[in-house]
Legacy VTK file of the C-alpha trace (Angstrom):
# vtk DataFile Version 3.0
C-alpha trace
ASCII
DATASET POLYDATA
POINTS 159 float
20.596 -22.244 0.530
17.579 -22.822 -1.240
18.160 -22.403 -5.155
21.165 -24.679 -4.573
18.669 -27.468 -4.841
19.647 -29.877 -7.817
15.380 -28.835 -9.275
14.157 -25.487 -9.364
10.835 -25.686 -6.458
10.041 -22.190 -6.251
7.525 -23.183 -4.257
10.097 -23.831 -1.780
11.165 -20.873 -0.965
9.502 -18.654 1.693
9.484 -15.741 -0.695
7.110 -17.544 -3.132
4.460 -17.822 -0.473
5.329 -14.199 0.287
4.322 -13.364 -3.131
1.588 -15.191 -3.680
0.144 -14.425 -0.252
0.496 -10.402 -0.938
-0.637 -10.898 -4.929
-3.622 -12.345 -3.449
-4.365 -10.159 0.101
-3.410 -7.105 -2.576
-6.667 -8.881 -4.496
-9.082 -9.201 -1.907
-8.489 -5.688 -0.682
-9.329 -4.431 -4.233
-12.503 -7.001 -4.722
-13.517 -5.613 -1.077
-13.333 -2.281 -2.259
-14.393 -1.872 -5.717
-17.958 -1.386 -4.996
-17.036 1.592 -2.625
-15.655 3.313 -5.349
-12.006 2.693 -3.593
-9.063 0.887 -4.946
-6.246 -0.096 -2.538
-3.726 2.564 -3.925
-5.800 5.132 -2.415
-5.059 4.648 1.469
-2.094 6.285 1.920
-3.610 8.968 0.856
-6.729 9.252 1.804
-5.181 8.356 5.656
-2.692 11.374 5.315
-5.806 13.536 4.043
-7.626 12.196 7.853
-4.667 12.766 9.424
-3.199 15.975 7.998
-6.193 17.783 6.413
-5.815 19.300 3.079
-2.389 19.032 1.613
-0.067 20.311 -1.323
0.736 17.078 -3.742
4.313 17.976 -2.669
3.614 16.923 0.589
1.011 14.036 -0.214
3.966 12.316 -2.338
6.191 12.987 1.237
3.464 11.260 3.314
2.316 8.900 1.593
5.337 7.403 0.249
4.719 7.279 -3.677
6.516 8.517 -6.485
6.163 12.012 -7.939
4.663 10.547 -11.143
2.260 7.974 -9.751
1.258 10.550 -7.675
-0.176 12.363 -10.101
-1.670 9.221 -11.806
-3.295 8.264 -8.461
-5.054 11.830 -7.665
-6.471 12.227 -11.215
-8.004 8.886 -10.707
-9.110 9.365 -6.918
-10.890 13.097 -8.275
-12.080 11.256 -11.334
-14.226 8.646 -8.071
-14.758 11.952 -6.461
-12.752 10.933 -3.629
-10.594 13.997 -3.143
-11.010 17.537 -4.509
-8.036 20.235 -5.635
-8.689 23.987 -4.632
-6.035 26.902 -5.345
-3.340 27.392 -2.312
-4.136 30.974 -1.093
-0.346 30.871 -0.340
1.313 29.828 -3.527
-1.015 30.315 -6.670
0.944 27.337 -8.399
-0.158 25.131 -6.132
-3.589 23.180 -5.223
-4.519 21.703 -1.740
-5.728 18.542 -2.146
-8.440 17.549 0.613
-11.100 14.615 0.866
-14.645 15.317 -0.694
-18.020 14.386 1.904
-18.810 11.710 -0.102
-15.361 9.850 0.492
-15.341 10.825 4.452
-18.834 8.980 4.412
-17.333 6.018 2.762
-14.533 5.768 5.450
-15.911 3.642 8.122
-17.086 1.317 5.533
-13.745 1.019 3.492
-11.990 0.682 6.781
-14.581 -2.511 7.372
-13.865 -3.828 4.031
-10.124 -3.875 4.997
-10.434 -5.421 8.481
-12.357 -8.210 6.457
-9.471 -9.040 4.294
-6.872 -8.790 7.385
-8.980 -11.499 9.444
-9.323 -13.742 6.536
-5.259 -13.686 5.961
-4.839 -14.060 9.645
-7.623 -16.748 10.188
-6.416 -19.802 12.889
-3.875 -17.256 13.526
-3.226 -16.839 17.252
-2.070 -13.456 18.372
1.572 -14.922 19.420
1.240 -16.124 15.755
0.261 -12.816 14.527
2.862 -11.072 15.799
5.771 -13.221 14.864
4.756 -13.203 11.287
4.706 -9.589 11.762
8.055 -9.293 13.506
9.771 -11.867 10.757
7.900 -9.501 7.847
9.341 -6.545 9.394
12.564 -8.183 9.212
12.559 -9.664 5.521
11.599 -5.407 4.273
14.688 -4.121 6.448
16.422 -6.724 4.708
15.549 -5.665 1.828
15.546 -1.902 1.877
19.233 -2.534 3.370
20.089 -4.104 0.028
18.219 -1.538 -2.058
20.747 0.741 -0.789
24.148 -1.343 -1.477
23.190 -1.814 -4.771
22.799 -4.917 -7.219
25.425 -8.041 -6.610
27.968 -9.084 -7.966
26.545 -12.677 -8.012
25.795 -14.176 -11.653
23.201 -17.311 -12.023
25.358 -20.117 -14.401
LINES 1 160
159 0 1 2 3 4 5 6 7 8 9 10 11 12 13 14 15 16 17 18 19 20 21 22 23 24 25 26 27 28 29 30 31 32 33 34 35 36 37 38 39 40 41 42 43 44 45 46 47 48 49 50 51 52 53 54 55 56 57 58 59 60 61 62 63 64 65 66 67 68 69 70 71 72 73 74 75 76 77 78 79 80 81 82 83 84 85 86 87 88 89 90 91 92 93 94 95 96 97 98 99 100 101 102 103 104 105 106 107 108 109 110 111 112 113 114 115 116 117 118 119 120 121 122 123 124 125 126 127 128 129 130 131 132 133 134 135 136 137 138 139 140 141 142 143 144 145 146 147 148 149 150 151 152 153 154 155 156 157 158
């Protein structure tokens, strides 16, 4: 095992480089799309918006996979950068539909460009075999992961 090392070398570890390589992809994405008025956090949403047309935050939070509360956080900011707009639900008064405004499904093919940048910088020297069994071992650490999310914490105590 790896922290059973006799000195702590995080760097080590595969995780670390997991980290660091998402802390700084997660960077590059946000410096690529800053100037388009974008931030990373907006994709999932703006894709189920393509994809779905206008929807009820109810099922935007479904979608998109974010919490209830960040939700809200996130569209306030996104209608603040006039990226999506809120209109009353004929159907249920309480509700809005949330759709994307012109100016954001302008923006599209150029935020999608921004983010194809990032992805072949990461993946540079990469070959495709390459590409894919990074992929495949990713996939593999998150259902690892989301397996353990649902056991619960261990029992296991650091000394």
């Amino acid at each position: 095992m790896y922290m059973e090392k006799t000195t702590w070398a995080p760097q080590m570890v595969p995780t670390f480089w997991i980290n660091h390589a998402s802390r700084l992809i997660m960077r590059q994405f946000e410096d690529e799309l800053r100037p388009l008025g974008f931030g990373f956090a907006y994709v999932p949403v703006v894709r189920a918006l393509e994809e779905s047309g206008p929807l009820i935050q109810k099922d935007l939070v479904a979608l998109a996979h974010v919490e209830q509360p960040t939700m809200t956080a996130l569209l306030a900011r996104m209608e603040r950068d006039h990226i999506i707009r809120r209109v009353a639900d004929p159907a249920d008064g309480r509700a809005n539909r949330i759709s994307l405004t012109a100016e954001a499904k302008k923006k599209l093919p150029r935020v999608r460009a921004a983010l194809q940048v990032v992805v072949e910088r990461a993946l540079a020297g990469l070959e495709p075999d390459g590409q894919q069994a990074l992929m495949d071992l990713l996939q593999r650490v998150v259902q690892n992961l989301n397996q353990r999310s649902k056991t619960g914490p261990s029992d296991a105590r650091l000394k």
